[in-house]
mmCIF file of the C-alpha atoms, coordinates in Angstrom:
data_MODEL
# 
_entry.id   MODEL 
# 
loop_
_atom_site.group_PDB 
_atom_site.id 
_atom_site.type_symbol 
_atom_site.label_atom_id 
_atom_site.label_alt_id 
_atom_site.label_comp_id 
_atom_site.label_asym_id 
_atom_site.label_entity_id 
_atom_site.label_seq_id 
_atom_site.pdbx_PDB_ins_code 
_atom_site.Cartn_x 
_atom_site.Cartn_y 
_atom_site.Cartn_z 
_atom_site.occupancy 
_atom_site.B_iso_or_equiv 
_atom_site.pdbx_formal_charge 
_atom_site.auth_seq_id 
_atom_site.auth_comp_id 
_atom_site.auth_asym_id 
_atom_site.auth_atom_id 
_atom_site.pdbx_PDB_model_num 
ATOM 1   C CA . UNK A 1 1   ? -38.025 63.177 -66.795 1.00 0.00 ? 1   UNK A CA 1 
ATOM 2   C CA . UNK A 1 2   ? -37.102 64.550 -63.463 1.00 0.00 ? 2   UNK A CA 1 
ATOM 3   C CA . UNK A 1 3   ? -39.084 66.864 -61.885 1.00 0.00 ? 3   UNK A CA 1 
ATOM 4   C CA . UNK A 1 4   ? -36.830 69.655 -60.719 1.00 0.00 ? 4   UNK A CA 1 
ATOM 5   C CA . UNK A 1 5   ? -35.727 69.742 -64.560 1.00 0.00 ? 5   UNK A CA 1 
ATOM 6   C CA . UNK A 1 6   ? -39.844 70.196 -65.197 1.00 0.00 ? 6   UNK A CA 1 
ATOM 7   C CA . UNK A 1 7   ? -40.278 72.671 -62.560 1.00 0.00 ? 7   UNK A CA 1 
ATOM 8   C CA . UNK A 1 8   ? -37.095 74.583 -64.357 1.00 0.00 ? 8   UNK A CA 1 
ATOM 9   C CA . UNK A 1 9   ? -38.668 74.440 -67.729 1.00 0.00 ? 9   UNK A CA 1 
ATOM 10  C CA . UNK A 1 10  ? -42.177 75.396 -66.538 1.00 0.00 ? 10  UNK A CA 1 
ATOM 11  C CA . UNK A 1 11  ? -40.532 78.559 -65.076 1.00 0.00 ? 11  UNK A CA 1 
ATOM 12  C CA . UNK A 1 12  ? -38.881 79.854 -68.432 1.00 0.00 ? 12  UNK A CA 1 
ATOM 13  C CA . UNK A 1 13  ? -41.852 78.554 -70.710 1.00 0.00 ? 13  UNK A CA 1 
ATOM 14  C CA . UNK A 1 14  ? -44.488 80.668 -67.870 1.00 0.00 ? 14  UNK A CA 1 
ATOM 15  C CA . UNK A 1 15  ? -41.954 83.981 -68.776 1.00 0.00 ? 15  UNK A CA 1 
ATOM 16  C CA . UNK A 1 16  ? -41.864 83.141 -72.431 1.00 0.00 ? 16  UNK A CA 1 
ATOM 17  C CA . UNK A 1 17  ? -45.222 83.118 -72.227 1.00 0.00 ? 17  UNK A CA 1 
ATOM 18  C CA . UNK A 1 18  ? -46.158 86.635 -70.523 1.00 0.00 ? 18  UNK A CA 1 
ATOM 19  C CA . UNK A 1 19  ? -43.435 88.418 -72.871 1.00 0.00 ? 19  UNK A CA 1 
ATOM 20  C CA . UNK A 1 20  ? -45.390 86.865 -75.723 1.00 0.00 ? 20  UNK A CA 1 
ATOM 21  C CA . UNK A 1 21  ? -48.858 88.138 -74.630 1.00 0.00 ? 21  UNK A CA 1 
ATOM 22  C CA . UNK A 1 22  ? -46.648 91.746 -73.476 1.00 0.00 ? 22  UNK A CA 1 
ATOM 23  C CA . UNK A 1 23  ? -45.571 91.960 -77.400 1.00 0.00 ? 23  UNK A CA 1 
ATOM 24  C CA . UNK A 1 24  ? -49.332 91.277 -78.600 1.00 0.00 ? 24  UNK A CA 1 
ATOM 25  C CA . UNK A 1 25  ? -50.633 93.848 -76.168 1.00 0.00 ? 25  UNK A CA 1 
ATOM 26  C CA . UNK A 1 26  ? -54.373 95.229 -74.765 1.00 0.00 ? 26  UNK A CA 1 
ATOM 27  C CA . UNK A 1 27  ? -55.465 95.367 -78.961 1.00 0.00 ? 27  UNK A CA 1 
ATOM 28  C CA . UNK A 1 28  ? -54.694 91.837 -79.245 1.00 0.00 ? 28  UNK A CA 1 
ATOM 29  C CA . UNK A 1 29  ? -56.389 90.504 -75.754 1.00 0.00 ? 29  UNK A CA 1 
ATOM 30  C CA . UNK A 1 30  ? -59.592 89.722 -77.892 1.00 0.00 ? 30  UNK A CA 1 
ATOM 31  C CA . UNK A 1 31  ? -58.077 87.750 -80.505 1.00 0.00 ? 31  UNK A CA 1 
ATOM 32  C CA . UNK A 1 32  ? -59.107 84.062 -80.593 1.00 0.00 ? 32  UNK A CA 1 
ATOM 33  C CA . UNK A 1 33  ? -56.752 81.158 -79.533 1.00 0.00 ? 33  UNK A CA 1 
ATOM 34  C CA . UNK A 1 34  ? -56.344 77.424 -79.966 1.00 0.00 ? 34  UNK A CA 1 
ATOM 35  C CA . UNK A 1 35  ? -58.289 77.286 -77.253 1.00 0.00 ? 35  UNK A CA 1 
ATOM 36  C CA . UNK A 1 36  ? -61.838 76.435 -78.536 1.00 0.00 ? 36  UNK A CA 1 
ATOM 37  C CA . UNK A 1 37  ? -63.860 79.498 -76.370 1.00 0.00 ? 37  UNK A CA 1 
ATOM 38  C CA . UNK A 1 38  ? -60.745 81.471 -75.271 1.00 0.00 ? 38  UNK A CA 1 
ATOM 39  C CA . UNK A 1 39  ? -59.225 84.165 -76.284 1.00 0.00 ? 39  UNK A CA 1 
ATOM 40  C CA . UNK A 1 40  ? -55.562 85.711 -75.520 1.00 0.00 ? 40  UNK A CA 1 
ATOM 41  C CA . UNK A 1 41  ? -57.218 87.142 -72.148 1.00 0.00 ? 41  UNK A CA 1 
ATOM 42  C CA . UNK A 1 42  ? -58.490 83.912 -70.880 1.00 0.00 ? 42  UNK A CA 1 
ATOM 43  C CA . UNK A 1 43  ? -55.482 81.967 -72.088 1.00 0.00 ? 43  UNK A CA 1 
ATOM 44  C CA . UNK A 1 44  ? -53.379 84.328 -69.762 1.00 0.00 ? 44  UNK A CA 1 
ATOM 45  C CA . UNK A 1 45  ? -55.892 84.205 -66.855 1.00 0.00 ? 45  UNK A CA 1 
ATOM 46  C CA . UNK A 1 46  ? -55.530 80.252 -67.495 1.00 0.00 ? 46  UNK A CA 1 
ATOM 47  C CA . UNK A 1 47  ? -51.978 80.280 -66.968 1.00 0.00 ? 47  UNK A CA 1 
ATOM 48  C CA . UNK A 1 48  ? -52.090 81.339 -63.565 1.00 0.00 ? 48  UNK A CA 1 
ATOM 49  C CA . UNK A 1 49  ? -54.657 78.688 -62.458 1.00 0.00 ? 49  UNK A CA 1 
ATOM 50  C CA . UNK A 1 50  ? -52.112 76.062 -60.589 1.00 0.00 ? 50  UNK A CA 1 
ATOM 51  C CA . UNK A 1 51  ? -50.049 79.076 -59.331 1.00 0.00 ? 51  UNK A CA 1 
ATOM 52  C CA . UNK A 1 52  ? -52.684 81.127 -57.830 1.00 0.00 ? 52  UNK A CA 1 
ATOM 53  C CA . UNK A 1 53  ? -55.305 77.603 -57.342 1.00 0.00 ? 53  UNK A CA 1 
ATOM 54  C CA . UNK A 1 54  ? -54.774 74.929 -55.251 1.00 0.00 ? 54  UNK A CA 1 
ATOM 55  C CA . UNK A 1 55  ? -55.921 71.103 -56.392 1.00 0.00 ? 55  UNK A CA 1 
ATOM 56  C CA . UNK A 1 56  ? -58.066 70.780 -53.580 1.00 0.00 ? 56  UNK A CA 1 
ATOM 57  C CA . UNK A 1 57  ? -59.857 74.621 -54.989 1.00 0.00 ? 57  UNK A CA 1 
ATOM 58  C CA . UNK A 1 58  ? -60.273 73.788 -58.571 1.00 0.00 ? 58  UNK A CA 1 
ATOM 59  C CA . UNK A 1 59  ? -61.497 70.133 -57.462 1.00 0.00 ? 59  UNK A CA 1 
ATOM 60  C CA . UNK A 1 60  ? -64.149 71.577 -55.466 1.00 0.00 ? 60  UNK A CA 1 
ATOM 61  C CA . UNK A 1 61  ? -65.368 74.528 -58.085 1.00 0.00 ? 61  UNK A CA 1 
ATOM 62  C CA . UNK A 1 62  ? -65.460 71.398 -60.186 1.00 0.00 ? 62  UNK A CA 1 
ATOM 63  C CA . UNK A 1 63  ? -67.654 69.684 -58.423 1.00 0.00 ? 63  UNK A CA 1 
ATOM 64  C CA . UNK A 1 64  ? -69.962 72.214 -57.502 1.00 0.00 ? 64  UNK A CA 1 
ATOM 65  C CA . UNK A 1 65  ? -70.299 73.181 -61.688 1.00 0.00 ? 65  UNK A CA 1 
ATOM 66  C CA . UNK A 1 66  ? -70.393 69.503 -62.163 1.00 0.00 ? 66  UNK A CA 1 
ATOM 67  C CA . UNK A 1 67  ? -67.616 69.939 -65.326 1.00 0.00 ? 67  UNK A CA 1 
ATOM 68  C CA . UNK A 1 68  ? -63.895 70.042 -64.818 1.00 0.00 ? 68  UNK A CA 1 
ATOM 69  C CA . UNK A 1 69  ? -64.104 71.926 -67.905 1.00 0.00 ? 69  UNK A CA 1 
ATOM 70  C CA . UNK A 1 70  ? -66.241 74.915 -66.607 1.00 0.00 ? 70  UNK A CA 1 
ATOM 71  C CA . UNK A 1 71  ? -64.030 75.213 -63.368 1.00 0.00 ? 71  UNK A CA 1 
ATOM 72  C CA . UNK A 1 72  ? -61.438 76.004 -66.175 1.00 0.00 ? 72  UNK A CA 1 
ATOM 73  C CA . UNK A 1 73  ? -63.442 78.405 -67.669 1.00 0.00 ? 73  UNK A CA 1 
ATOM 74  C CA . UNK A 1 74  ? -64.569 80.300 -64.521 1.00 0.00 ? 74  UNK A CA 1 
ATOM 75  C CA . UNK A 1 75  ? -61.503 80.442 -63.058 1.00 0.00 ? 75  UNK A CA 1 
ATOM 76  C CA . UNK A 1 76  ? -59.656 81.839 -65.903 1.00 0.00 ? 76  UNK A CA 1 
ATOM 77  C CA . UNK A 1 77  ? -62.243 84.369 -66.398 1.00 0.00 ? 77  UNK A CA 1 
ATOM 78  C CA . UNK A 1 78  ? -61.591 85.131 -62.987 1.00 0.00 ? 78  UNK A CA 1 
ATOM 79  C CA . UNK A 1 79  ? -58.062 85.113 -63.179 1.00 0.00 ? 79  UNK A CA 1 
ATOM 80  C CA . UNK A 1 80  ? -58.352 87.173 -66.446 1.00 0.00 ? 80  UNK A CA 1 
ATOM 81  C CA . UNK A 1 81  ? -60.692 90.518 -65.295 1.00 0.00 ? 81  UNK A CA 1 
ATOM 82  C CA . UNK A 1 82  ? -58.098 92.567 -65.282 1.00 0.00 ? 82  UNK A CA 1 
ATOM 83  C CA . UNK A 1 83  ? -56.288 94.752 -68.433 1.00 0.00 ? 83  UNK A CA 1 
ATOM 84  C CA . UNK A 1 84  ? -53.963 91.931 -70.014 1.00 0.00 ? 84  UNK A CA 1 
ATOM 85  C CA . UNK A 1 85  ? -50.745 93.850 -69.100 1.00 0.00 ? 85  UNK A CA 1 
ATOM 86  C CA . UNK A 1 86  ? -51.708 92.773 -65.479 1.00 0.00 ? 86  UNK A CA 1 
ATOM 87  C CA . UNK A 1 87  ? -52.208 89.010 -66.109 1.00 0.00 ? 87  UNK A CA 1 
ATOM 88  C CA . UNK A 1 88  ? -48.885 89.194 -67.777 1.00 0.00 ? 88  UNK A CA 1 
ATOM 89  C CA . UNK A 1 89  ? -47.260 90.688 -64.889 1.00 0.00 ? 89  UNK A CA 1 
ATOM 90  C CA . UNK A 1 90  ? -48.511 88.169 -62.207 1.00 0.00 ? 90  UNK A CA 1 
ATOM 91  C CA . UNK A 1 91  ? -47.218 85.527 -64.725 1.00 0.00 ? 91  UNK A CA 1 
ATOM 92  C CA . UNK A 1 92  ? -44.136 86.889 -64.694 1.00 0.00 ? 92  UNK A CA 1 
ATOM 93  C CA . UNK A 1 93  ? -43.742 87.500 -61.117 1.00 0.00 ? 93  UNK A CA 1 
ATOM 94  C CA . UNK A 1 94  ? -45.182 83.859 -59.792 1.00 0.00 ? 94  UNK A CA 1 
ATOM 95  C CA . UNK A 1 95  ? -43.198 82.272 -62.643 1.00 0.00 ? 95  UNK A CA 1 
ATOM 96  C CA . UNK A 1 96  ? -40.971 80.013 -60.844 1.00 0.00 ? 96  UNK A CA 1 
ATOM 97  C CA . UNK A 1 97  ? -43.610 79.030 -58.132 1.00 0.00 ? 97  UNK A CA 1 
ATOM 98  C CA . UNK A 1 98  ? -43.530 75.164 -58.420 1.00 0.00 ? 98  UNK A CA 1 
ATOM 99  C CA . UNK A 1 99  ? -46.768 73.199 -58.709 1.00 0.00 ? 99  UNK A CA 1 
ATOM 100 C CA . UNK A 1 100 ? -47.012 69.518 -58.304 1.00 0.00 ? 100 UNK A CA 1 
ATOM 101 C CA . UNK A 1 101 ? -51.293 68.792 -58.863 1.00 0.00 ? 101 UNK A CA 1 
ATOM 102 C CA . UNK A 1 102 ? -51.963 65.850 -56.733 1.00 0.00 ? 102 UNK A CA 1 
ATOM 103 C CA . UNK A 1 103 ? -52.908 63.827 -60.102 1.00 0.00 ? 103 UNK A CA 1 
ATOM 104 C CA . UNK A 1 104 ? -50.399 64.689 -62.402 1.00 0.00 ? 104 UNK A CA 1 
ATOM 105 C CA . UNK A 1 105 ? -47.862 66.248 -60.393 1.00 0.00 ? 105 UNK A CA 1 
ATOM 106 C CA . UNK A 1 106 ? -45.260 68.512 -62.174 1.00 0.00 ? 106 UNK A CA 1 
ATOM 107 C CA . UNK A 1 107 ? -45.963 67.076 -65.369 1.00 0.00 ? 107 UNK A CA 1 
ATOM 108 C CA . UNK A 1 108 ? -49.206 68.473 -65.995 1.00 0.00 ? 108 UNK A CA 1 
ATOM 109 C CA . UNK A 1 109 ? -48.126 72.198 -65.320 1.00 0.00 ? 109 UNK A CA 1 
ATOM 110 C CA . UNK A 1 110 ? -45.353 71.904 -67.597 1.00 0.00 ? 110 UNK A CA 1 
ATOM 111 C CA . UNK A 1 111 ? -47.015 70.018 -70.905 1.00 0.00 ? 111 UNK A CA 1 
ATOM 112 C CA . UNK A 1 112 ? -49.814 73.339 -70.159 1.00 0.00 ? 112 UNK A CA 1 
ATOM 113 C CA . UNK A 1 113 ? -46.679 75.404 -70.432 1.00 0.00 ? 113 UNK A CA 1 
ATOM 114 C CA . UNK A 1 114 ? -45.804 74.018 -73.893 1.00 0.00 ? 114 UNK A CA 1 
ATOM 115 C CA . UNK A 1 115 ? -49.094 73.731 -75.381 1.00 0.00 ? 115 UNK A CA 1 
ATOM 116 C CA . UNK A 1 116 ? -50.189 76.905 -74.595 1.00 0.00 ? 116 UNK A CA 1 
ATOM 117 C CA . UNK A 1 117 ? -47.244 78.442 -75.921 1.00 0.00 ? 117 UNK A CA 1 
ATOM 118 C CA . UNK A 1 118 ? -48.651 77.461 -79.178 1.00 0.00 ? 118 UNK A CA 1 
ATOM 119 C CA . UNK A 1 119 ? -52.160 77.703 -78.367 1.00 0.00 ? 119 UNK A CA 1 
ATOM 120 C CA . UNK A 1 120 ? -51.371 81.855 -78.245 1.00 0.00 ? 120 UNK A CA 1 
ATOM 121 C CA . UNK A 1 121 ? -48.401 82.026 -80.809 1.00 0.00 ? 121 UNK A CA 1 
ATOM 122 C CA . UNK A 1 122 ? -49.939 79.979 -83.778 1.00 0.00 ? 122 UNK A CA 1 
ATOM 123 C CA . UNK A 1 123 ? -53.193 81.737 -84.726 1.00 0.00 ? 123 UNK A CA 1 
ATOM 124 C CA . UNK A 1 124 ? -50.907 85.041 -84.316 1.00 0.00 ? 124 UNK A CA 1 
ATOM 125 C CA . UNK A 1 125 ? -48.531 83.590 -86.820 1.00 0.00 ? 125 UNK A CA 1 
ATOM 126 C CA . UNK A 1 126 ? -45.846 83.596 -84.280 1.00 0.00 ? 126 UNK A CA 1 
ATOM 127 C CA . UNK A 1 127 ? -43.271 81.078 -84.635 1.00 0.00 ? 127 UNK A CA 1 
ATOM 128 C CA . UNK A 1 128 ? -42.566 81.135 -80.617 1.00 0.00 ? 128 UNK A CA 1 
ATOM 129 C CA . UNK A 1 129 ? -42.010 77.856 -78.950 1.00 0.00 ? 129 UNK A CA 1 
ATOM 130 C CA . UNK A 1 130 ? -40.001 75.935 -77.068 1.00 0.00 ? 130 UNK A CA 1 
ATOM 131 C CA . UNK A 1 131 ? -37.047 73.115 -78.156 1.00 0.00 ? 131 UNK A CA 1 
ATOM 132 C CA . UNK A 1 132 ? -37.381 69.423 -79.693 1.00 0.00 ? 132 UNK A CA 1 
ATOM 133 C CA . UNK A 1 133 ? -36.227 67.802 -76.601 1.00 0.00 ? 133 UNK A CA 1 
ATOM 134 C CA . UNK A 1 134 ? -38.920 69.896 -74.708 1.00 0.00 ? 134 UNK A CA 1 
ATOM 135 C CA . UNK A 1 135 ? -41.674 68.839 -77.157 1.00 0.00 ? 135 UNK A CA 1 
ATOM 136 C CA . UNK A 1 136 ? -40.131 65.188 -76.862 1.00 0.00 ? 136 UNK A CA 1 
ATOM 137 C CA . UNK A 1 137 ? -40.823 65.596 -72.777 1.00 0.00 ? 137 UNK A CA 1 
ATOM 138 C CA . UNK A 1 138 ? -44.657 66.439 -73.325 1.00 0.00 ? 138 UNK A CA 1 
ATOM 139 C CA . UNK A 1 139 ? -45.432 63.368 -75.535 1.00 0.00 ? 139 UNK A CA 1 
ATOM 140 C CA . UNK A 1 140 ? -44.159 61.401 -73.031 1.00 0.00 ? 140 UNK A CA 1 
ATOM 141 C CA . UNK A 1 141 ? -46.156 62.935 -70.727 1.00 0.00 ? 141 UNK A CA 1 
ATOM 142 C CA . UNK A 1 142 ? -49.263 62.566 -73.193 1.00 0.00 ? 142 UNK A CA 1 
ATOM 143 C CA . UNK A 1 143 ? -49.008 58.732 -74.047 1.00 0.00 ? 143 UNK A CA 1 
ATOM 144 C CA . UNK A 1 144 ? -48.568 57.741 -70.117 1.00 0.00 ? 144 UNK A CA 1 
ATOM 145 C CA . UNK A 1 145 ? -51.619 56.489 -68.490 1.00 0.00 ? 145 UNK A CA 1 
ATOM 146 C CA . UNK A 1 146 ? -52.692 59.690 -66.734 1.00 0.00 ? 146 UNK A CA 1 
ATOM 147 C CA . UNK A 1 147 ? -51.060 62.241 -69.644 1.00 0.00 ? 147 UNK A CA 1 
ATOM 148 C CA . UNK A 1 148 ? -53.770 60.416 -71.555 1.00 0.00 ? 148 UNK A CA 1 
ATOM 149 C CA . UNK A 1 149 ? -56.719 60.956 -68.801 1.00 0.00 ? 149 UNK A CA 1 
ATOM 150 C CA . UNK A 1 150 ? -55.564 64.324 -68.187 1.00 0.00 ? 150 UNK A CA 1 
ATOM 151 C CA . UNK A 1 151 ? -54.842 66.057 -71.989 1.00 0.00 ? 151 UNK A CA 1 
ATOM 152 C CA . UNK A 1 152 ? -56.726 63.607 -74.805 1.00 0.00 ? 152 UNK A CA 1 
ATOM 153 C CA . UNK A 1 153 ? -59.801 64.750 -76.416 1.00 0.00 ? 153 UNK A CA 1 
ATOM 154 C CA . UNK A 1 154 ? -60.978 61.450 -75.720 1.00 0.00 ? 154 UNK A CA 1 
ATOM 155 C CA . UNK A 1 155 ? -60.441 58.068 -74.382 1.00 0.00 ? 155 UNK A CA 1 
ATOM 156 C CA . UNK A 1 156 ? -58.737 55.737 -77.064 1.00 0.00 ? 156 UNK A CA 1 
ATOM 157 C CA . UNK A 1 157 ? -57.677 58.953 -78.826 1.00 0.00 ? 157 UNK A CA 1 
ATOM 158 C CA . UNK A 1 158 ? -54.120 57.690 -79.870 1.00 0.00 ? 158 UNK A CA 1 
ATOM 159 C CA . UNK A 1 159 ? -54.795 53.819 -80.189 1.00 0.00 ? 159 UNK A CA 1 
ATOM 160 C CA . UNK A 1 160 ? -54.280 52.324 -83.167 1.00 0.00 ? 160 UNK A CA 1 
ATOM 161 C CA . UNK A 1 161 ? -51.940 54.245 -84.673 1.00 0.00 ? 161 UNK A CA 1 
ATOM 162 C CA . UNK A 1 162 ? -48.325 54.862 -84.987 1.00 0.00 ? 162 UNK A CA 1 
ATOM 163 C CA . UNK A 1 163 ? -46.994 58.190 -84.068 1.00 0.00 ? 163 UNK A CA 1 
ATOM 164 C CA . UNK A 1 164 ? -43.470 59.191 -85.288 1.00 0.00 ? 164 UNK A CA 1 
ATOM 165 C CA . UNK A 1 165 ? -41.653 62.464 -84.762 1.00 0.00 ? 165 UNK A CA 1 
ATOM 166 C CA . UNK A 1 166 ? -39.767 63.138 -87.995 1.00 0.00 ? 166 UNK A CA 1 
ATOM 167 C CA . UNK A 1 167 ? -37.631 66.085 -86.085 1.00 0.00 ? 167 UNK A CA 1 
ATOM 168 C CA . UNK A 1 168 ? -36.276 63.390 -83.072 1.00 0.00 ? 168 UNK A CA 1 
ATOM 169 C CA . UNK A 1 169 ? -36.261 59.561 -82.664 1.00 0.00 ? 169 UNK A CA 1 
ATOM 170 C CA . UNK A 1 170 ? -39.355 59.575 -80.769 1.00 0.00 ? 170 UNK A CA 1 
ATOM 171 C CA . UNK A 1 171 ? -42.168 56.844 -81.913 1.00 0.00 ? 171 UNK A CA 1 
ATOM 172 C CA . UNK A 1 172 ? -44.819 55.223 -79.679 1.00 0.00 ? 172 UNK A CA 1 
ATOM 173 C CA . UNK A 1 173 ? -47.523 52.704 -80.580 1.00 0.00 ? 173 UNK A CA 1 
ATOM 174 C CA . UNK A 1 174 ? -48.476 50.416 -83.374 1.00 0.00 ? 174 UNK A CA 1 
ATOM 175 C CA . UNK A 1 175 ? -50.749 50.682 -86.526 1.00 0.00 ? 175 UNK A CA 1 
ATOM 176 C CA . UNK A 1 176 ? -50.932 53.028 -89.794 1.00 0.00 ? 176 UNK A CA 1 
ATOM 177 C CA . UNK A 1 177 ? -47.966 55.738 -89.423 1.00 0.00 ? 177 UNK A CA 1 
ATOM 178 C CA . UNK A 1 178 ? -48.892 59.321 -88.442 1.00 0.00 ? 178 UNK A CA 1 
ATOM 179 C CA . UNK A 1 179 ? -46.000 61.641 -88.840 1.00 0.00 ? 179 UNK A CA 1 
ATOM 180 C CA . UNK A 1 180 ? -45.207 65.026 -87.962 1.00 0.00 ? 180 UNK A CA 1 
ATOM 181 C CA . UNK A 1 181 ? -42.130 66.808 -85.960 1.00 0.00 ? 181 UNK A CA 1 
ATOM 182 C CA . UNK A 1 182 ? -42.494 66.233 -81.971 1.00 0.00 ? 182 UNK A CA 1 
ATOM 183 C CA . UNK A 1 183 ? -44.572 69.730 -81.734 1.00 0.00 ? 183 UNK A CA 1 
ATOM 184 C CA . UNK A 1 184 ? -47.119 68.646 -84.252 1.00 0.00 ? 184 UNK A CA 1 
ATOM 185 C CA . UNK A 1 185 ? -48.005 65.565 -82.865 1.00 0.00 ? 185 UNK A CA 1 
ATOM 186 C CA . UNK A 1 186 ? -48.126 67.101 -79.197 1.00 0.00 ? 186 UNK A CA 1 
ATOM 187 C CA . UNK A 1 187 ? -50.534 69.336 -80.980 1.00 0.00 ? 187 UNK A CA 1 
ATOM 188 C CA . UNK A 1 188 ? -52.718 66.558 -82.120 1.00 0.00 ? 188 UNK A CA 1 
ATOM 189 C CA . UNK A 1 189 ? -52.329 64.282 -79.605 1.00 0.00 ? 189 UNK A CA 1 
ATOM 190 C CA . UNK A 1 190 ? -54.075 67.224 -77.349 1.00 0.00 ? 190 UNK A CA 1 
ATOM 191 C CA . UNK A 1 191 ? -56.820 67.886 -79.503 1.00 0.00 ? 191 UNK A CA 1 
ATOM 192 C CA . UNK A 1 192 ? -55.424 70.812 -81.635 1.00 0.00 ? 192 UNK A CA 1 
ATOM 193 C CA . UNK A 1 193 ? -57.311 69.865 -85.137 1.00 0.00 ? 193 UNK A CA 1 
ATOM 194 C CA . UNK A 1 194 ? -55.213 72.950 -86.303 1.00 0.00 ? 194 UNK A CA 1 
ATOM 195 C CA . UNK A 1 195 ? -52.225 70.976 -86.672 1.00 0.00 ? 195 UNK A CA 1 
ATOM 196 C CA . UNK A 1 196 ? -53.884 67.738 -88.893 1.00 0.00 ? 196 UNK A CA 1 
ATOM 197 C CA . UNK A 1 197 ? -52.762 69.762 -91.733 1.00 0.00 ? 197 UNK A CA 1 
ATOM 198 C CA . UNK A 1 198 ? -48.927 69.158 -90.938 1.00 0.00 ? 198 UNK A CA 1 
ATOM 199 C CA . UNK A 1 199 ? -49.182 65.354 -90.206 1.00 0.00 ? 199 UNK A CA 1 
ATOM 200 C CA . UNK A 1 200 ? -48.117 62.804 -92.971 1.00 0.00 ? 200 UNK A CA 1 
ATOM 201 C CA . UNK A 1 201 ? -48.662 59.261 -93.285 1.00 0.00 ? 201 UNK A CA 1 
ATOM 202 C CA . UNK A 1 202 ? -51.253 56.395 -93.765 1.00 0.00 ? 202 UNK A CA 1 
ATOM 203 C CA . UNK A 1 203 ? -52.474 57.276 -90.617 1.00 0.00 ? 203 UNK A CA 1 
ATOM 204 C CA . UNK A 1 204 ? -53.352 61.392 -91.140 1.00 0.00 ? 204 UNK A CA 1 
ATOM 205 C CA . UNK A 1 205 ? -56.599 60.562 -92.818 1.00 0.00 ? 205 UNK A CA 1 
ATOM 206 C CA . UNK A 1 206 ? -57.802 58.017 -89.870 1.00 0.00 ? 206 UNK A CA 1 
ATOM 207 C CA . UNK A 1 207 ? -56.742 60.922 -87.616 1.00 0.00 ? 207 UNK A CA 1 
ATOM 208 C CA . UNK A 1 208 ? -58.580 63.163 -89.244 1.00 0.00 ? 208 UNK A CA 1 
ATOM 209 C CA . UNK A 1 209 ? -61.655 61.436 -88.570 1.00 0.00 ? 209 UNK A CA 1 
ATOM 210 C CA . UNK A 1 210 ? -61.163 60.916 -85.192 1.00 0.00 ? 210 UNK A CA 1 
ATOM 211 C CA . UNK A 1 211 ? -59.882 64.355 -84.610 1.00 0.00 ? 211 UNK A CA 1 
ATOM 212 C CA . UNK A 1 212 ? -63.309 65.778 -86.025 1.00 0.00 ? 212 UNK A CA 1 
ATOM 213 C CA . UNK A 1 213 ? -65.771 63.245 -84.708 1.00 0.00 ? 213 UNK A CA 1 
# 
């Protein structure tokens, strides 16, 4: 996928995304996400993370907490000290500043875009998210070599098996059949054990497992 039609995307998911948490509002800022430790406030505050933090930044705060995972959490707690109507409004302002992490490049900012879409909207019961060819866009993202380093619970998550969008003509890998429409599996493929629920096949159960482990 090219990356000024990434950048593009980013942009309107990044507004979607702060009129989202505007319609929830300050009573809702507490309310837990997909995100396991997170709620709506430090989703938002994550949001802004490659916009307002440069690679070279979060590598560093890494390093020094000795967890790529805690930079994420301190910085979005950072990010996120504010009344939620605030975080929104950055979001909204810095929405088409384009970010190309040295690793990733614009591919990581975007598949974050679409994933935490859902990660807000779905324990809400909000059916906001973006379109099948999007969602076809991050699992290509997630199978390649550094969509796997980058967004897989674990090493090896998605070996083995055969994953098959039902909604597009998207299918990658070999082994027992998992199926699911291209959000669900982006869902699973990133670690969202919410979604096993919605994925059919002989491979669901082996998921499962794997998922939970």
């Amino acid at each position: 996928m090219d990356d000024r039609q990434l950048l593009a995307w980013t942009t309107e998911h990044r507004l979607l995304f702060a009129d989202t948490v505007d319609a929830l509002g300050e009573e809702h800022a507490g309310d837990p996400t997909l995100c396991e430790g997170w709620d709506v406030r430090m989703l938002a505050g994550h949001m802004l993370q490659p916009i307002r933090v440069p690679s070279w930044r979060f590598l560093l705060t890494a390093a020094r907490l000795r967890s790529m995972a805690r930079a994420c959490d301190v910085i979005a707690a950072r990010l996120s000290d504010r009344p939620l109507a605030e975080v929104a409004a950055e979001l909204r302002e810095k929405a088409g500043v384009e970010n190309t992490p040295w690793y990733i490049g614009a591919a990581g900012p975007y598949a974050d875009t679409c994933i935490h879409l859902r990660d807000l909207a779905h324990p809400q019961g909000l059916d906001v998210t973006v379109p099948v060819e999007r969602w076809v866009a991050v699992l290509d993202i997630l199978v390649s070599p550094r969509g796997q380093a980058s967004f897989l619970p674990r090493t090896g998550f998605l070996d083995g098996l055969r994953w098959t969008a039902t909604d597009t003509d998207w299918v990658w890998g070999e082994g027992p059949v998992v199926e699911g429409t291209a959000e669900t599996l982006a869902m699973v493929m990133s670690g969202r054990t919410a979604y096993l629920g919605d994925v059919r096949g002989e491979g669901a159960e082996p998921l499962g497992r794997r998922a939970i482990a």
